[in-house]
C-alpha positions in Angstrom: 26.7 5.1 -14.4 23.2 5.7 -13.8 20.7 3.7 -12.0 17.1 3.2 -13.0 15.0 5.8 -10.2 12.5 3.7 -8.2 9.1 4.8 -8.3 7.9 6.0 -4.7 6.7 3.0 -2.4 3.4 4.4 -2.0 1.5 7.3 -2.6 -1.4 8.6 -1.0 -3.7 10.9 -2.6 -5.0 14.0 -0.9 -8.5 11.9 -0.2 -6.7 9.3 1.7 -4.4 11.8 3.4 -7.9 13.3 4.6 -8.6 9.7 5.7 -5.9 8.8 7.5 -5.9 11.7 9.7 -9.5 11.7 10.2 -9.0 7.6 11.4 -6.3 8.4 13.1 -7.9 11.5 15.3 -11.1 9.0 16.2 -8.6 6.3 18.1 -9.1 4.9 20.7 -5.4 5.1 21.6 -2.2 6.6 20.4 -1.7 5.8 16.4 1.3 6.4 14.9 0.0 6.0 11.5 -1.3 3.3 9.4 0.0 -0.1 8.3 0.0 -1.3 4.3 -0.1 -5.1 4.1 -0.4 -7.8 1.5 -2.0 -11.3 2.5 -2.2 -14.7 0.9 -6.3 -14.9 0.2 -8.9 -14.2 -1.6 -9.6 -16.0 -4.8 -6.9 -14.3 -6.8 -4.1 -14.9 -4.2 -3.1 -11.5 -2.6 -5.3 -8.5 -0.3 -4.5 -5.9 1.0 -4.6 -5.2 4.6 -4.9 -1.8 6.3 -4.6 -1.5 10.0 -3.5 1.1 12.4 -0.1 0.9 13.3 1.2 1.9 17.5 4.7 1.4 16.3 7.2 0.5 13.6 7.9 -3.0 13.4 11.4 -4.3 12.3 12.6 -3.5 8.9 9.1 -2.1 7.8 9.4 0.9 5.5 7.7 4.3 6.8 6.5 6.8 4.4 5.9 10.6 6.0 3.7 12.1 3.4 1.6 15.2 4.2 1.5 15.0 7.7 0.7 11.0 7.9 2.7 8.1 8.8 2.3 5.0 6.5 4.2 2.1 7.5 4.6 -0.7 4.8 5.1 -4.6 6.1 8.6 -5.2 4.8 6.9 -8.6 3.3 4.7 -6.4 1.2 7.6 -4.6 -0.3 7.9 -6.0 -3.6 3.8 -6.1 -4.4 3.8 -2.2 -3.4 6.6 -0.1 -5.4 4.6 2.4 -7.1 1.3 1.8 -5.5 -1.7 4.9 -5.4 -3.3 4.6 -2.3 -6.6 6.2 -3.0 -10.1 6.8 -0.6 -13.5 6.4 -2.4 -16.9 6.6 -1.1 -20.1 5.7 -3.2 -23.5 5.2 -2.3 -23.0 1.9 -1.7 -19.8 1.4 -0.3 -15.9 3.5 1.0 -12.5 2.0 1.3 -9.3 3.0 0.2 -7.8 1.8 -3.0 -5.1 0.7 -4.8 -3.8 1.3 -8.3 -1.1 -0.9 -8.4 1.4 -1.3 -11.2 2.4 -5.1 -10.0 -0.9 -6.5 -10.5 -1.7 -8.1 -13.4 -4.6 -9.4 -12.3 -7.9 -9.4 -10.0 -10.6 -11.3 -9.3 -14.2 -10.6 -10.1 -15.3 -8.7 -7.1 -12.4 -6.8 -6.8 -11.5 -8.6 -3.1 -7.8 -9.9 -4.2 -5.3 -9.6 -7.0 -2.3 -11.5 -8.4 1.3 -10.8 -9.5 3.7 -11.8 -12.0 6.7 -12.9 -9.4 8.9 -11.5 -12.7 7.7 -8.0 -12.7 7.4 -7.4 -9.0 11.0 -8.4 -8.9 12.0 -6.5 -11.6 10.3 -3.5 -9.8 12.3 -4.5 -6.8 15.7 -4.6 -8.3 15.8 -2.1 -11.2 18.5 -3.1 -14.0 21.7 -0.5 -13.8 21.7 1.9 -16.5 
């Protein structure tokens, strides 16, 4: 019996590889990578939060790609599965990104997004082939 393959938790594209190690190299102090978070605000519901991370908290996921730590709050979890993490600079504005397969939704300036509670889950807990 086979069971549906996950998608990765998060992937980073080579931009925000680059990124990360560039933020992590200008610290102030010792970084052991970066932490992926999802809050309740914004005027769709959900942001995401990006902070450096000293060290893994309980029961948070930690993704090793390309050299960089990315640690993912274990309450973020079920927004995540899937997620691009992308860098982008403009004229105007940089920030990383997020192409994310959960979201359904976002508001008008981009700030916050929204889930349907029945995909993320599904996401979550894949059906068994």
């Amino acid at each position: 019996m086979n069971a549906r393959q996950l998608p990765p938790m998060v992937t980073l594209t080579d931009r925000a590889v680059a990124r990360v190690k560039h933020l992590i190299s200008r610290s102030q102090k010792p970084v052991l990578g970066l932490r992926i978070g999802v809050s309740a605000r914004g005027c769709s519901g959900l942001s995401y939060s990006v902070d450096y991370a000293e060290e893994p908290k309980r029961f948070e996921e930690v993704i090793d790609q390309d050299g960089v730590k990315v640690l993912i709050d274990p309450a973020a979890t079920m927004f995540l599965i899937g997620s691009v993490v992308d860098y982008e600079e403009s004229q105007f504005s940089s920030g990383f990104t997020f192409k994310n397969p959960n979201a359904v939704g976002a508001c008008g300036c981009g700030e916050s997004f929204y889930v349907d509670p029945k995909h993320a889950e599904a996401n979550a807990n894949p059906p068994h082939a």
